[in-house]
C-alpha positions in Angstrom: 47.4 68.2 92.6 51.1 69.6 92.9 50.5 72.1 95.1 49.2 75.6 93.8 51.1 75.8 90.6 50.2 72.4 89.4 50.8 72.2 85.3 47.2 71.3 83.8 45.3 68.3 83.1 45.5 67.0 79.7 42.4 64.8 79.1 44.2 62.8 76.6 47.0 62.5 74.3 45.3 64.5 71.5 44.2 67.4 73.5 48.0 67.8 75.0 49.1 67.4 71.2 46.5 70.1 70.1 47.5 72.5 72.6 51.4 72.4 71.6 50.1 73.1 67.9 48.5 75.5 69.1 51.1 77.5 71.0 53.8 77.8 68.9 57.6 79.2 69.8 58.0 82.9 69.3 59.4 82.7 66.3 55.8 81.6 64.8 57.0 77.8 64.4 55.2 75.0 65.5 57.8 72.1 65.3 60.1 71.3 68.1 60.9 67.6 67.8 59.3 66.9 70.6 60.0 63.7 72.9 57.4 63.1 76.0 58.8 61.5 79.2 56.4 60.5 82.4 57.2 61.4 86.1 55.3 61.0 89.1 55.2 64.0 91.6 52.8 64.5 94.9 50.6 61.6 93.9 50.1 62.7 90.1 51.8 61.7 87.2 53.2 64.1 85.2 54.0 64.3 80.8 56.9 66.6 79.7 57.1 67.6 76.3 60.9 69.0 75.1 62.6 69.7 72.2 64.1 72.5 70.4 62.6 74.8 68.0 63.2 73.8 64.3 63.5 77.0 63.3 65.5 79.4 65.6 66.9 77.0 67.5 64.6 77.9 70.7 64.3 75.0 73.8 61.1 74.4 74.7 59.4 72.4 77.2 56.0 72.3 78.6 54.3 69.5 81.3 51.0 68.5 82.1 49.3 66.8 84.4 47.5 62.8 83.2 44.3 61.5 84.2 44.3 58.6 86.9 42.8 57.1 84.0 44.1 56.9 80.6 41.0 57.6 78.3 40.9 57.4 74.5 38.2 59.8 73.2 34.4 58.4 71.4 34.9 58.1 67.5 34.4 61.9 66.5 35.0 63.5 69.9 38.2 65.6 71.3 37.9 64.5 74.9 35.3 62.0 77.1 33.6 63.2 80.1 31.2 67.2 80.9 34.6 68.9 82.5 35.8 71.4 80.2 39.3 71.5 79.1 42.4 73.2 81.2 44.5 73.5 77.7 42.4 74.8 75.5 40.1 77.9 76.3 36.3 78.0 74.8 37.8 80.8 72.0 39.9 78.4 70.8 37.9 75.7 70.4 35.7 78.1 68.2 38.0 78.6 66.1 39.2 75.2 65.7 35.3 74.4 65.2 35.7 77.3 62.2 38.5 76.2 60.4 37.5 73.3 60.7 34.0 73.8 59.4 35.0 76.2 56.5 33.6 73.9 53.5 30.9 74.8 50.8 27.6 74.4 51.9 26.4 73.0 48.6 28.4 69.3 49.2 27.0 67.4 46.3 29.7 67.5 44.3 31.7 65.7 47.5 33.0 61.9 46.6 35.6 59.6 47.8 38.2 60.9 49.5 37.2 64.2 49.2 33.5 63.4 51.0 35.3 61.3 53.7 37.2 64.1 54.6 34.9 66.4 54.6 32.3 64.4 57.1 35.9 64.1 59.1 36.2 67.9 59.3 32.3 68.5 59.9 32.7 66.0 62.4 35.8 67.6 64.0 34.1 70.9 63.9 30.9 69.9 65.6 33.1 68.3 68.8 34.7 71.6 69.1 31.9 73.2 69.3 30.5 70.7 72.3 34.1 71.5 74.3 32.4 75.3 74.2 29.7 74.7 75.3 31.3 72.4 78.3 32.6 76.2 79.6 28.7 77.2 79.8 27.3 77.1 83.3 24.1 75.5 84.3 21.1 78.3 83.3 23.9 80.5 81.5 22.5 81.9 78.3 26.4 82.5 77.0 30.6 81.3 78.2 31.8 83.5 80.9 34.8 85.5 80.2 36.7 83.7 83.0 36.7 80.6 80.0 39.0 82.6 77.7 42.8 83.1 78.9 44.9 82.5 75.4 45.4 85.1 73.3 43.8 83.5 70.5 40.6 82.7 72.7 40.3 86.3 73.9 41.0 87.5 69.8 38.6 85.4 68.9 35.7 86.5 71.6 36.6 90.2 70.8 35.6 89.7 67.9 32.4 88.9 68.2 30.9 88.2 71.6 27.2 87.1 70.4 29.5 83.9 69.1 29.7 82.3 72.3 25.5 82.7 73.5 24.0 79.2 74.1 21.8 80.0 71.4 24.2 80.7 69.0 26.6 77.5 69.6 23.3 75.3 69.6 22.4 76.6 66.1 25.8 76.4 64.8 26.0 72.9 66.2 22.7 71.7 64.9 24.4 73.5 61.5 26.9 70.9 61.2 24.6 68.2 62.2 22.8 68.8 58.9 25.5 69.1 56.7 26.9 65.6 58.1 23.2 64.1 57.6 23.3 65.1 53.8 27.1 63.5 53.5 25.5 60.3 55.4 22.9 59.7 52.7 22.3 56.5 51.6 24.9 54.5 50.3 27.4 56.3 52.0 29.7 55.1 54.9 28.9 56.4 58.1 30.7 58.9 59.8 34.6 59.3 60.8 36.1 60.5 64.0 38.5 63.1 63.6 41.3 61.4 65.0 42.2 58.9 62.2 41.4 61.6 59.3 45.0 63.4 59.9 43.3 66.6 59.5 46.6 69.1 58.7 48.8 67.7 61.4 46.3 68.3 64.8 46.6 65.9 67.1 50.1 65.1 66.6 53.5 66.1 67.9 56.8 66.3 66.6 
């Protein structure tokens, strides 16, 4: 750690990615051309993202901290390991989980591309839903409040509370696990990861 006010960790590439999408410059624009350098400081090494902002001209620059050791996520996960993330809070997870989980129920009419990327999104919907439940202590029957700091995440648990219950997550997780087995019917290929579907820019930066 750099002292107290050490920036935080960024599992992987993706997750430090995600989290700049997902804070975006005050102007409401997400692109800021942004180039990543690498520093060591107090025994950690350290990413800085910088740019300015497309739109109004705005510098940016945010750092994190790296892992000791560089991990590249399972095929269809967002990050290895039970820790729960320091970028993104457990409301924003859920609603990366929702938008990416918004599709039809009925899916037979799915082929092709369009079925590929649709088990991609399930599949991306379902891992956000297992980085909630990493924020769940052991015996908790739903995420503590002390798991939400954005302003989405706390939007998003205002909204409706009952969201975040074990219970609830479980079900919506075992939701997605059924839609995925009816697009993994026979003949079909098997499942995609998220992170080579491209799914609307997540995952990269500028």
């Amino acid at each position: 750690m750099v002292g107290d006010m050490a920036p935080p960790l960024a599992r992987n590439a993706v997750e430090a990615h995600l989290h700049l999408a997902l804070h975006p410059c005050p102007c409401g624009e997400t692109e800021f051309g942004a180039t990543s350098s690498v520093r060591a400081a107090g025994g950690d090494r350290l990413v800085r993202y910088a740019g300015r902002c497309v739109s109004c001209g705005r510098d940016r620059a945010v750092e994190f901290r790296l892992p000791a050791e560089p991990t590249v996520p399972a095929d269809g996960d967002w990050a290895d390991g039970p820790e729960p993330s320091e970028l993104i809070d457990a409301g924003q997870w859920r609603w990366l989980a929702d938008r990416y989980g918004d599709l039809p129920v009925d899916l037979d009419g799915y082929s092709g591309p369009a079925r590929e990327q649709a088990r991609a999104d399930l599949s991306a919907a379902r891992a956000a839903l297992d980085e909630v439940l990493k924020f769940l202590p052991d015996g908790a029957d739903e995420v503590p409040e002390s798991a939400f700091w954005s302003p989405l995440g706390r939007q998003v648990r205002a909204d409706e509370p009952g969201r975040f219950r074990r219970v609830r997550l479980l079900a919506a997780r075992d939701g997605y696990d059924r839609l995925l087995a009816r697009l993994d019917g026979p003949g079909t290929p098997g499942a995609r990861g998220h992170q080579d579907s491209g799914h609307g820019g997540w995952g990269s930066a500028g």
